[in-house]
N, C-alpha and C positions, 0 to 999 in steps of 0.2 A: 088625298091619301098617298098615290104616287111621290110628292112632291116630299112630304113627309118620310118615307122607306128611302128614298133617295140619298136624303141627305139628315137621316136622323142625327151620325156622328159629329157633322157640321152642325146643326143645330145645338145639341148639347153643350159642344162646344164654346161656340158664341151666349149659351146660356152661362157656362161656368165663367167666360171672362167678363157678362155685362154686369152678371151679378155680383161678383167678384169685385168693380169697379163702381158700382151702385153703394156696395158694403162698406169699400173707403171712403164715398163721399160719406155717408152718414158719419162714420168714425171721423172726419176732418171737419165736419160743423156738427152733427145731433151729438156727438161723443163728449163736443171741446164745449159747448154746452154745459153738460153734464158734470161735469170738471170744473169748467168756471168758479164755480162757488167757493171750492177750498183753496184754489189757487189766489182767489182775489183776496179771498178772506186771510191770504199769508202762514192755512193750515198747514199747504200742501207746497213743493214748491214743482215745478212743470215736471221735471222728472222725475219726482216722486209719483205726479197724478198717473202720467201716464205706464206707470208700471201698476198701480191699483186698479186703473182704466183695463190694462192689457189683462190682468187676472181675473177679474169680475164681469167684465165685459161676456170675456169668453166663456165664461162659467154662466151666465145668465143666461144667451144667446143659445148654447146645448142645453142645458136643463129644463129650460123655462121657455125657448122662444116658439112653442110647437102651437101654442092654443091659439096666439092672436095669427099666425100664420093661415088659418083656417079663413079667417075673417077677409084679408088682405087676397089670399088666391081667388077663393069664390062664390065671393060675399056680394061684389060689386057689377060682374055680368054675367047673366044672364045664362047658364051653362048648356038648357034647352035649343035657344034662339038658334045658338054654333055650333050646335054638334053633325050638323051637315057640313061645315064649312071651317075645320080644328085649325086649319094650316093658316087664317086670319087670325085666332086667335094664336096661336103659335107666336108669328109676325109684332103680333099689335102687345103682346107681352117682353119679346123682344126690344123691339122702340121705348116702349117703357121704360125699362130696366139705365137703357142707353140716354134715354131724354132727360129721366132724374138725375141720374149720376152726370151727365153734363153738369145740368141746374146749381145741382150740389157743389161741383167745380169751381161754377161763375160767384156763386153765394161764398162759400170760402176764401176764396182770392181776396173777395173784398171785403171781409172779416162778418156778411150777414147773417145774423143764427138763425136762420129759417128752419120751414119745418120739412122733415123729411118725410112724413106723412102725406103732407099738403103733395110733395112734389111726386109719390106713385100714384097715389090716388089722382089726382091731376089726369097725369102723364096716362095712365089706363082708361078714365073716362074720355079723355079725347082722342083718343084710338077707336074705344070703342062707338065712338057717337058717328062719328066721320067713314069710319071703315066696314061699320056692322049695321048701326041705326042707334037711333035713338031709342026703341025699343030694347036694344039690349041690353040697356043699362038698369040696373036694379034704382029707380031714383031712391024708393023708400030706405035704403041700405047706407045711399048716399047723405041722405038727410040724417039719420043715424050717426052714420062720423062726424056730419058739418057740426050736431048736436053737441059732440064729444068735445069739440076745437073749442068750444064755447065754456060748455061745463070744466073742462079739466083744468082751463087757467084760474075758475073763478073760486073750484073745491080747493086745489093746489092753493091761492092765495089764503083765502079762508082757514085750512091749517096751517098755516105760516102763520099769518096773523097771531090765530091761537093760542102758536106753539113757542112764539117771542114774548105773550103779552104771559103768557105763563113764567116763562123764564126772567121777564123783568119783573114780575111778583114774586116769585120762590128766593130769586139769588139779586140782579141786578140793584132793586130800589129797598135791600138791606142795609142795615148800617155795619155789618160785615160780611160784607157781599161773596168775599173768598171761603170763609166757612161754610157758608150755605152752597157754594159754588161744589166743594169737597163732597156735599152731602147730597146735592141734588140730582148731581150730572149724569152716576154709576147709573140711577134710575134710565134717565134720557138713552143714555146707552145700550142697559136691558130692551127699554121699545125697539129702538132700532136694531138692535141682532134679533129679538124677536118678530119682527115683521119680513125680514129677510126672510129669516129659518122655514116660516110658514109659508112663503110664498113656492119656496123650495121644496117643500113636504108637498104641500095640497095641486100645485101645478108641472113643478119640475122633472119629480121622479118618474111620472109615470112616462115618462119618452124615452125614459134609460131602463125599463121596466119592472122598476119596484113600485109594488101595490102597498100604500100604507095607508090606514081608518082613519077619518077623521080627529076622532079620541087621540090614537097615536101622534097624529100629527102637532097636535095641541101641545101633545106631553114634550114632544119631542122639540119643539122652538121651546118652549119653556125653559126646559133645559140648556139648551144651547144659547140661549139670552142670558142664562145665569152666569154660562162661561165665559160669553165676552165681559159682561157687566163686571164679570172681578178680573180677567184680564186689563179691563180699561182702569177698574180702580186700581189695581198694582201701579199700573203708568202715574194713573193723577200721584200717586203716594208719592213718586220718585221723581216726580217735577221739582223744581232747586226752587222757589219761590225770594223774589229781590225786593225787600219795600220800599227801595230807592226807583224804582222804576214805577211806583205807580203815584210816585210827583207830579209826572205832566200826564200821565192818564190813569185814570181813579181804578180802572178794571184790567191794568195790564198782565197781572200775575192772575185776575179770574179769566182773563181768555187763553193763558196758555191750558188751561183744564179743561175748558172749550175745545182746544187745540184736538186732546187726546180724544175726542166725542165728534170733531169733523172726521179726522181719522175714520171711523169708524160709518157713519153718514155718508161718508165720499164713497165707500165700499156697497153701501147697498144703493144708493143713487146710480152703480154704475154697472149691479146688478141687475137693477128694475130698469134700466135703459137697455141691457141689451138683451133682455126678455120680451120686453117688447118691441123693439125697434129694429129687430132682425128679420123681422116679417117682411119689412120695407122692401128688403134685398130679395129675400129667398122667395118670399111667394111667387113671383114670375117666375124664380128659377124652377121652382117645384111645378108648376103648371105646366111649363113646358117638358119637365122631366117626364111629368106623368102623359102626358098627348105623344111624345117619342115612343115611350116604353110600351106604350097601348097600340102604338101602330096607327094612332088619330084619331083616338076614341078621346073624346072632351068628357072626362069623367067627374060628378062635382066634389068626389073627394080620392084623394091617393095616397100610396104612405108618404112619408117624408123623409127620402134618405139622409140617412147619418152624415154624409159626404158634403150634403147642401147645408145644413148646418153649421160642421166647420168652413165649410167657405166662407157664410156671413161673418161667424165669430173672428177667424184671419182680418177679413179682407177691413172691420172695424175697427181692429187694433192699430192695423197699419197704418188706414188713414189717420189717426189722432199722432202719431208721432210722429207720421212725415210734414203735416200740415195742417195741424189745429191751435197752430198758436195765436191766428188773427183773432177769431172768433171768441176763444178763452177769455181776451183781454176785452172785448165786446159785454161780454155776457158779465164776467167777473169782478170789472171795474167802473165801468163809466154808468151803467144803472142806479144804482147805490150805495154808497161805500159800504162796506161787506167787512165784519169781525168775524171772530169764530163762533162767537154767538149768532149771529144774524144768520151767518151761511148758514149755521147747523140748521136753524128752522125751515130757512128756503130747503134747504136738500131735502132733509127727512119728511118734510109736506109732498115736495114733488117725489120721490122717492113711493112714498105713502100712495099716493093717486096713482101715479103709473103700475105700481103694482096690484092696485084694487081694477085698473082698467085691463091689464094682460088678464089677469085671473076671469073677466067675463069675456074677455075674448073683443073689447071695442081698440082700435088702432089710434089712441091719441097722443096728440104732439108732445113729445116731449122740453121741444124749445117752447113751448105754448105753455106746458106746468111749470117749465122752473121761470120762465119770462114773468108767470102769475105770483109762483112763490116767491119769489125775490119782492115784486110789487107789492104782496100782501106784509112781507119782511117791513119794506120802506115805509108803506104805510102805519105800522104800530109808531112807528116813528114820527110822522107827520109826512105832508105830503112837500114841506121844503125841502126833505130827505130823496128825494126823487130829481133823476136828469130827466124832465118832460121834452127834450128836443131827441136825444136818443131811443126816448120811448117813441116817439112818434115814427123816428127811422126803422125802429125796427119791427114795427105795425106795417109800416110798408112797406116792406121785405116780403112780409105773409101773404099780402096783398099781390100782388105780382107774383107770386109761386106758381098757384094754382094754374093762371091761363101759362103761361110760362112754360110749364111741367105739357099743359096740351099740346100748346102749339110744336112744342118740338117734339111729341112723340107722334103727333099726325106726321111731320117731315118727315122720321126715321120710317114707320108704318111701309109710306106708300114707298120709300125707296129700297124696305127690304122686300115686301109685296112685286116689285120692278126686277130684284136681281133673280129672284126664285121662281115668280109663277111665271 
C-alpha cells in the first residue's frame, strides 16, 4: 500500500505511456489488418485507408470500446486472490502492457498479423502464474477466449463464404452481371450501415450517456442504413462505366460498384475493430487507474475514465500510419487475390463477428476473423485460390504469440517488482 501512495503519479504515468505504446502496436498490425482488405482489393488506396481507419477507429474505440474492456480487466485474474497484495498486480499489469506492445513491435517489423488478443492475454497470464500462482488465474475465463480464437475465424469464414456465394448468385454468374450489380449492391450496403448503426445504438451510447430502448434502437439503424444505402447509390449512379475495359476482365466496371460498397465495409470493419480491440490497451490501463485512485483497493470493477479511452483511440491511429504498411500488404495480398467483391465479403463477415463478439463482451482476434474471412472468401473460390505457404506463416505467428507475450511480461514483472519493492 505504502509502495502504491508513494508513487501513484509515477505509476499512472508509466500506465499512460505503456498503454499508450501498447495502443500503437495494435494500430501498426491489429489496424493494418483491418485495412488490408480494401487496400489489396485496390478499393481503398493506403492514404485513403488510413484516414477512414483514423475516423472509425476512433469513433469505435470511444463509443463502443467500454463493454469488452470489462472482460480483458477482470475477467482473467482472479481479483480475490490479490487483493492483499494490489501493488503485484499493479506490476504484472504494467509488464503486460510493455511485454505486448514490444511483441507487437517485433510482429510488425516483420510484416506478422498476429493477434493482439493472443499477446495481453498472454502477456497477463504469465505474469500472473509466475508472480501470484497458478491459482489466480481464472482458467475457466481462459478457456472461454482460447474458445473465441477458434470460433470467430471459423463463424467469420462461414459468412464470407455466404456472403460471396450470394453475391456470385445475385450479380457475379448473370448474363448481365453489371445490372444486377446496380440493383444488388445499395441492399449490401443497407446491411452494412445497419449493423454499424446498431452496434452503435445498443453498445456504444451508453458510455457517452444516452439511454436508448431497444425498439428505438432498431428504428433508429434502420433509418440510418437507409441513408447510407441511397448515399452509396447516388455514388453507384455517378460511376463513368467503360465497356472497353471489361475485354480482358468480364467484371471490371461491376467491381467499381463494388468499389463504392468496400467504401463503406472498410468504415465499419474499422469501427468493430476498434470497439473491440481497444480493450487490449486500456484494460491494464484502467486497472491500474482504478488500484491508484483507491489507494490499493484491487476493486473488480471501476469507472472507466474518459481520458483512457482517448488514449487507446490516439495511440491506434497513430500506429497504422506510422507503420502499418508491412502487414497491410501481408494480410491484403499474398493470402488471396482480393477484388472488391471478395474483400467486401471478407470485411462485412469479419466486421459482422467482431461486432456480435464486443456486444457480449468475448475478446476476439480480430486478425483471427478477417485471417478466417478472407479463407472463407478463397474458399467459395476453390482451394487453388489460396497461398497454403503463407497461410501456414502466418498460423505460426499465432503460435508463438502467446508464450512470447509470457515470457516477456514475466522479465518486465520481476524487473519492475526489483525497482519498486
Amino acid at each position: 500500500m505504502e509502495v502504491i501512495t508513494q508513487y501513484s503519479t509515477t505509476f499512472l504515468i508509466l500506465a499512460g505511456v505503456f498503454g499508450l505504446f501498447m495502443a500503437w502496436g495494435i494500430g501498426a498490425n491489429d489496424v493494418a489488418n483491418a485495412m488490408a482488405t480494401s487496400v489489396g482489393s485496390k478499393a481503398l488506396t493506403i492514404k485513403q485507408a488510413i484516414v477512414v481507419a483514423a475516423v472509425f477507429e476512433f469513433a469505435g474505440a470511444v463509443l463502443a470500446g467500454g463493454q469488452v474492456t470489462q472482460t480483458i480487466r477482470k475477467g482473467i485474474v482472479d481479483a480475490e486472490i490479490i487483493s492483499g497484495s494490489p501493488d503485484l498486480l499493479l506490476y504484472g499489469m504494467l509488464a503486460s502492457l510493455l511485454a505486448a506492445g514490444l511483441w507487437l513491435l517485433i510482429a510488425s517489423h516483420n510484416g506478422w498479423p498476429v493477434s493482439t488478443t493472443h499477446s495481453i492475454v498472454g502477456a497477463i497470464v504469465g505474469f500472473a502464474m509466475v508472480g501470484i500462482g497458478m491459482e489466480a488465474v481464472k482458467w475457466e475465463k481462459i478457456g472461454f477466449i482460447v474458445a473465441s480464437w477458434v470460433i470467430s475465424p471459423l463463424l467469420a469464414g462461414t459468412i464470407a463464404y455466404l456472403l460471396f456465394r450470394s453475391v456470385q448468385r445475385l450479380i457475379l454468374n448473370r448474363e448481365d452481371p453489371l445490372k444486377y450489380a446496380k440493383r444488388y449492391v445499395p441492399l449490401y450496403i443497407f446491411l452494412a450501415g445497419f449493423m454499424m448503426a446498431l452496434v452503435t445504438m445498443t453498445k456504444g451510447l451508453k458510455h457517452v450517456g444516452l439511454e436508448i430502448s431497444l425498439a428505438e434502437s432498431y428504428a433508429y439503424a434502420v433509418a440510418i442504413g437507409v441513408v447510407v444505402m441511397l448515399v452509396g447509390r447516388f455514388f453507384i449512379l455517378r460511376i463513368k462505366i467503360d465497356p472497353a475495359a471489361d475485354k480482358y476482365f468480364h467484371y471490371t466496371n461491376v467491381e467499381k460498384v463494388f468499389g463504392v460498397l468496400m467504401i463503406v465495409t472498410a468504415c465499419g470493419m474499422a469501427f468493430a475493430h476498434g470497439s473491440n480491440d481497444v480493450a487490449n490497451a486500456i484494460g491494464p490501463v484502467a486497472a491500474v487507474v482504478g488500484i491508484v485512485s483507491s489507494g490499493g483497493e484491487v476493486m473488480s470493477k471501476s469507472t472507466l475514465p474518459m481520458w483512457v479511452l482517448l488514449l487507446g483511440g490516439v495511440g491506434i491511429v497513430a500506429g497504422l500510419m506510422m507503420y502499418g504498411r508491412k502487414v497491410i500488404a501481408t494480410v491484403g495480398k499474398q493470402i488471396t487475390e482480393l477484388t472488391p467483391s471478395r474483400g467486401f465479403a471478407a470485411e462485412l463477415a469479419a466486421a459482422t463477428t467482431v461486432v456480435l463478439a464486443s456486444g457480449t463482451g468475448i475478446p476476439v482476434s480480430t486478425t483471427h476473423t478477417l485471417v478466417g474471412a478472407v479463407l472463407g472468401v478463397g474458399m467459395a473460390r476453390g482451394m487453388a485460390a489460396l497461398n497454403l505457404n503463407i497461410i501456414r506463416n502466418i498460423f505460426m505467428s499465432w503460435v508463438i504469440t502467446l508464450p512470447a507475450g509470457a515470457i516477456l511480461s514475466i522479465i518486465f514483472f520481476f524487473s519492475l517488482k526489483g525497482i519498486f519493492g
